[in-house]
C-alpha positions in Angstrom: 11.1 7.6 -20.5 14.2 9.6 -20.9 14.3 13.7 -21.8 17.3 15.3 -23.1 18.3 18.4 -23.8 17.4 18.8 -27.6 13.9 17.8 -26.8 14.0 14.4 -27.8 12.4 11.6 -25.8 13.5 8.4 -25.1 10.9 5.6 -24.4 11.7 1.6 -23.6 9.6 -0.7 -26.4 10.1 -4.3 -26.1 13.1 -6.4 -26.1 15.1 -3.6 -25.0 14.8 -1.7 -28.4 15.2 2.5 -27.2 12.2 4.5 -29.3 12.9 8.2 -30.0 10.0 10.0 -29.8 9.5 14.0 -29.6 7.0 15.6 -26.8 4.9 18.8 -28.2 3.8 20.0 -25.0 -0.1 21.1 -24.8 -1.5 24.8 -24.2 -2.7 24.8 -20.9 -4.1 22.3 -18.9 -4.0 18.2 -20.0 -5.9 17.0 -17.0 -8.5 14.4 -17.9 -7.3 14.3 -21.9 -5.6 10.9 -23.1 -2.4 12.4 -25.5 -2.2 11.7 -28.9 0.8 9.2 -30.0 1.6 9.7 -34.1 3.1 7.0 -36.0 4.0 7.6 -39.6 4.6 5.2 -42.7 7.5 3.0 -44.1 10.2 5.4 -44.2 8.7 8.1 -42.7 10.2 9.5 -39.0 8.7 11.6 -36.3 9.7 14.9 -38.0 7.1 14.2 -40.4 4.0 15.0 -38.3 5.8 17.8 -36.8 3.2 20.4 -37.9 -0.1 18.1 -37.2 1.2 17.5 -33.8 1.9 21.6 -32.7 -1.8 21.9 -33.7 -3.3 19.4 -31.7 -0.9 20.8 -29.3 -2.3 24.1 -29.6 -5.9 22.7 -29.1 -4.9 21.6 -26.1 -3.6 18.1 -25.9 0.2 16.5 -25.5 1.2 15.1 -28.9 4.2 13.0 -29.1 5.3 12.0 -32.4 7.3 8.4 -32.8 10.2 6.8 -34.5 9.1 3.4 -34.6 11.8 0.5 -34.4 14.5 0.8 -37.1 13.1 4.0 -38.4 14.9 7.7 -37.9 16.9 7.8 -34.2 15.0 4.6 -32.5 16.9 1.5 -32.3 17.4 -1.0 -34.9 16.0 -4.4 -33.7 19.1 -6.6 -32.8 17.3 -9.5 -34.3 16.1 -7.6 -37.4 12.2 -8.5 -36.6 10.2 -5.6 -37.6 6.8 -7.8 -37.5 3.5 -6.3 -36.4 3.6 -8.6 -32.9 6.7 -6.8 -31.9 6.0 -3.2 -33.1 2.4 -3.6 -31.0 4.3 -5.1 -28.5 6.8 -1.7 -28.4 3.1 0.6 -28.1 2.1 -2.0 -25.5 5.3 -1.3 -23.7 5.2 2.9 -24.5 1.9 3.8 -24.1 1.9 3.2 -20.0 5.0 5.3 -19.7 2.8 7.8 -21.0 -0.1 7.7 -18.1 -2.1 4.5 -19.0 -3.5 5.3 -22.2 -3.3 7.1 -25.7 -5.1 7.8 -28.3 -3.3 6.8 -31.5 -2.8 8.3 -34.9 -1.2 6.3 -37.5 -0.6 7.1 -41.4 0.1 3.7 -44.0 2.4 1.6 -42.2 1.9 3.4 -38.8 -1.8 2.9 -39.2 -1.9 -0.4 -39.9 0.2 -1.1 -36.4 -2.0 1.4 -34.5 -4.6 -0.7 -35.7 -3.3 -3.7 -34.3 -2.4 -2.2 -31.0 -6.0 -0.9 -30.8 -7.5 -4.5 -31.5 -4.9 -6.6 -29.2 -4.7 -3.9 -26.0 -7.8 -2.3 -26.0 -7.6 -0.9 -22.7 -5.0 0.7 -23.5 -6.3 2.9 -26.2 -8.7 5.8 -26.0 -9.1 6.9 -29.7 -7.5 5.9 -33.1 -7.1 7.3 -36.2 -6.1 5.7 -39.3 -4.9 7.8 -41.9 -5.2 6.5 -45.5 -4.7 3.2 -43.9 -6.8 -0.1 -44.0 -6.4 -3.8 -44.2 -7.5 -4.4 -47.4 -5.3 -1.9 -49.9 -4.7 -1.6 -53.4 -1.6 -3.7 -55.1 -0.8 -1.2 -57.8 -0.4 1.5 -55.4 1.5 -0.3 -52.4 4.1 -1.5 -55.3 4.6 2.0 -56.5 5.4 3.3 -53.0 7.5 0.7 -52.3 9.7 1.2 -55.3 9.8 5.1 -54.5 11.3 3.5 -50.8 13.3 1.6 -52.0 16.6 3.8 -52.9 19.0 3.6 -55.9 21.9 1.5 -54.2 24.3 3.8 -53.8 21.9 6.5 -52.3 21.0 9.5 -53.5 23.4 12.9 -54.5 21.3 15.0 -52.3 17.9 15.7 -50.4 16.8 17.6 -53.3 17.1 14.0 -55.6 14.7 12.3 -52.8 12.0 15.0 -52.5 11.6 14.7 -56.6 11.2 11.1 -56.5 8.4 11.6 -53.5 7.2 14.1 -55.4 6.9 12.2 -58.4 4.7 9.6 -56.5 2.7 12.8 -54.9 2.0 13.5 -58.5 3.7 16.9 -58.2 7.1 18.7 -58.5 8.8 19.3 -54.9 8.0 22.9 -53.7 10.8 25.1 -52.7 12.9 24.3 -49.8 11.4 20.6 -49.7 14.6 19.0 -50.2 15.9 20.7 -47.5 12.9 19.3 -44.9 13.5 15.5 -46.7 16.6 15.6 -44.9 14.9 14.8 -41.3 14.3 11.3 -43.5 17.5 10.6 -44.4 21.2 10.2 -43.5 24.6 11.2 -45.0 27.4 8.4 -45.0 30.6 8.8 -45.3 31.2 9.7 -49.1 28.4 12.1 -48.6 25.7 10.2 -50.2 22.1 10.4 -48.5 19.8 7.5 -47.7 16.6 6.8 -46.3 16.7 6.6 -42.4 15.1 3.4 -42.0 16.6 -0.1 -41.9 17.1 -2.0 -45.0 16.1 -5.1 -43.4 12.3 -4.1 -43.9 13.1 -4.8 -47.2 15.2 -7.8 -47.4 13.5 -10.6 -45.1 9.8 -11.3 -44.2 8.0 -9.5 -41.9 4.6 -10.2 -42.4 4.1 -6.7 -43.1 2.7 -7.2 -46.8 -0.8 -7.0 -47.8 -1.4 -11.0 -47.5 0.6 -11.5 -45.2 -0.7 -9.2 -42.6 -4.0 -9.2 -43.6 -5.8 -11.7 -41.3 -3.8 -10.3 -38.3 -4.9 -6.8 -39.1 -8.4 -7.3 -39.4 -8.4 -9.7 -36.1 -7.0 -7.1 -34.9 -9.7 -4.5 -36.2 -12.5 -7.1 -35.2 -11.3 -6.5 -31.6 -10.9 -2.8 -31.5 -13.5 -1.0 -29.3 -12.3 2.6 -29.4 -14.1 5.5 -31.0 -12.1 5.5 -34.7 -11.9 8.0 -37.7 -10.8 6.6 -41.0 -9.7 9.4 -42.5 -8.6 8.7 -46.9 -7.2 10.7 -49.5 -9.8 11.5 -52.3 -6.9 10.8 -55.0 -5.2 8.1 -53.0 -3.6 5.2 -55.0 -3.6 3.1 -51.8 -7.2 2.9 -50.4 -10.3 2.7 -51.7 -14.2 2.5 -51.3 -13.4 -1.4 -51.1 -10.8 -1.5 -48.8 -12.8 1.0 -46.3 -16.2 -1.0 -47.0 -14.2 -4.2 -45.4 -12.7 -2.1 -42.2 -16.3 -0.8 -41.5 -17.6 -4.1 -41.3 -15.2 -5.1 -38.6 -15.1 -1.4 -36.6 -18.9 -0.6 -37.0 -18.2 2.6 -34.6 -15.8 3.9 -37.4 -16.9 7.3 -39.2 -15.1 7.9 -42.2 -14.1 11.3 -44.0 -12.0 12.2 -47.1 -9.7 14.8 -47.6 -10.9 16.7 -50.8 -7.4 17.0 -53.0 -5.2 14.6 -51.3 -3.6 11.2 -52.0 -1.7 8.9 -49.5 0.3 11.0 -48.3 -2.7 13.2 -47.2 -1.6 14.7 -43.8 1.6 16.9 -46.3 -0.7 16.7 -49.0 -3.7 18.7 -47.7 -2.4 19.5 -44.0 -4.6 22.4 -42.9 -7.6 20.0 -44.0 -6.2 17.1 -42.4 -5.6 18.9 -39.1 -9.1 19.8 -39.0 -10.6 16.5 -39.4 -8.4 15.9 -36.3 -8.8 18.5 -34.2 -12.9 17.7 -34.8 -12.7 13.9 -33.9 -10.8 14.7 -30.7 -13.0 17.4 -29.6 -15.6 14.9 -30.2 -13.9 12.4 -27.6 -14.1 15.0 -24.8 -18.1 15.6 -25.6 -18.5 11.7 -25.6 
């Protein structure tokens, strides 16, 4: 693990791929408390839990939030493999650079590979929460936030034109000065247009990342995972539903499950103050167990 001087963090994942990662310090004393790794969707970097992880921060834990491979300033995989094996094999490779174990919070995409690191190196994880993430999700939804991904060819004239179009699939218009905070998401080439800061090759080979493909690796995976878990949903979520949570429960009977009143997928920007305390309460709960 590698600091520099603009507070990014540098960790080795597997296969040599570098993994940018951002270290909100904890108020006080960490002695005895696992930290608390966040992983966010397809698309998504580390900026986007920025505010969740200065809270849990504040509560007294270390909170580092991660670019996972081919996403914001972490590496692109040379080989272009962005499979679940090799993105648990990365946390398998970070997570003892951070003291032996983590407890890890994932949202969609970043959930579903917490989930799997959580099944397949269980000794390595202390707590997991899945955010408006389970094995079992809903096709309509996934398609419509894939298509909102998935960015007009030539990019987009601004940061402002990508916050409407996540807007649109939030169900609302962007709020002032979103655009603006989008940008952390994307990148400017050279004739000025902006585009997502992820790799296209997510979208242009098989990963195994779809909802049948991935689905008997994630729930061996979940069968497996012996931390204490929160499921946490979004009450308007297109994404998961009593179904889909049903199914997880069955395979992580320790699992308590809560729902964010007002939210959809995107619950952790959608109702963030809620989402935090949800949180804050499960890991507070960790330290009474």
């Amino acid at each position: 693990m590698t600091a520099v001087a603009d507070e990014t963090i540098w960790f080795d994942g597997a296969d040599g791929v570098r993994l940018a990662a951002t270290d909100h310090a904890a108020a006080g004393s960490t002695e005895g408390r696992a930290p608390v790794l966040l992983l966010g969707g397809l698309g998504q970097t580390r900026h986007s839990w920025s505010r969740g992880a200065r809270a849990i921060a504040a509560g007294g834990r270390r909170a580092i939030t991660l670019d996972v491979r081919g996403h914001g300033d972490s590496d692109r995989a040379p080989d272009g493999d962005y499979g679940y094996r090799r993105q648990v094999a990365d946390l398998a490779a970070v997570i003892p650079q951070l003291g032996g174990q983590a407890i890890l919070v994932g949202a969609s995409l970043g959930g579903k590979i917490s989930l799997a690191a959580a099944g397949f190196h269980p000794e390595l994880v202390a707590g997991l929460v899945l955010v408006d993430t389970v094995p079992r999700t809903l096709v309509a939804g996934v398609q419509s936030l894939s298509q909102a991904f998935a960015a007009p060819e030539g990019g987009f004239a601004s940061p402002d034109a990508a916050a409407a179009v996540i807007a649109g699939v939030r169900g609302r218009k962007p709020e002032p000065g979103e655009g603006a905070r989008m940008a952390r998401n994307l990148r400017r080439d050279a004739n000025g247009r902006w585009h997502w800061h992820w790799d296209a090759a997510y979208s242009t080979r098989d990963h195994g990342l779809g909802m049948v493909g991935g689905l008997d690796f994630l729930e061996a995976a979940a069968a497996q995972v012996r931390a204490p878990t929160l499921i946490t949903r979004g009450e308007l979520s297109n994404i998961v539903d009593d179904a889909g949570v049903a199914a997880l429960l069955a395979l992580i009977p320790q699992a308590r499950t809560t729902t964010i009143a007002g939210a959809g997928h995107m619950l952790a920007g959608d109702q963030n103050d809620a989402f935090a305390a949800s949180l804050l309460e499960f890991l507070a709960g960790l330290e009474e167990g």
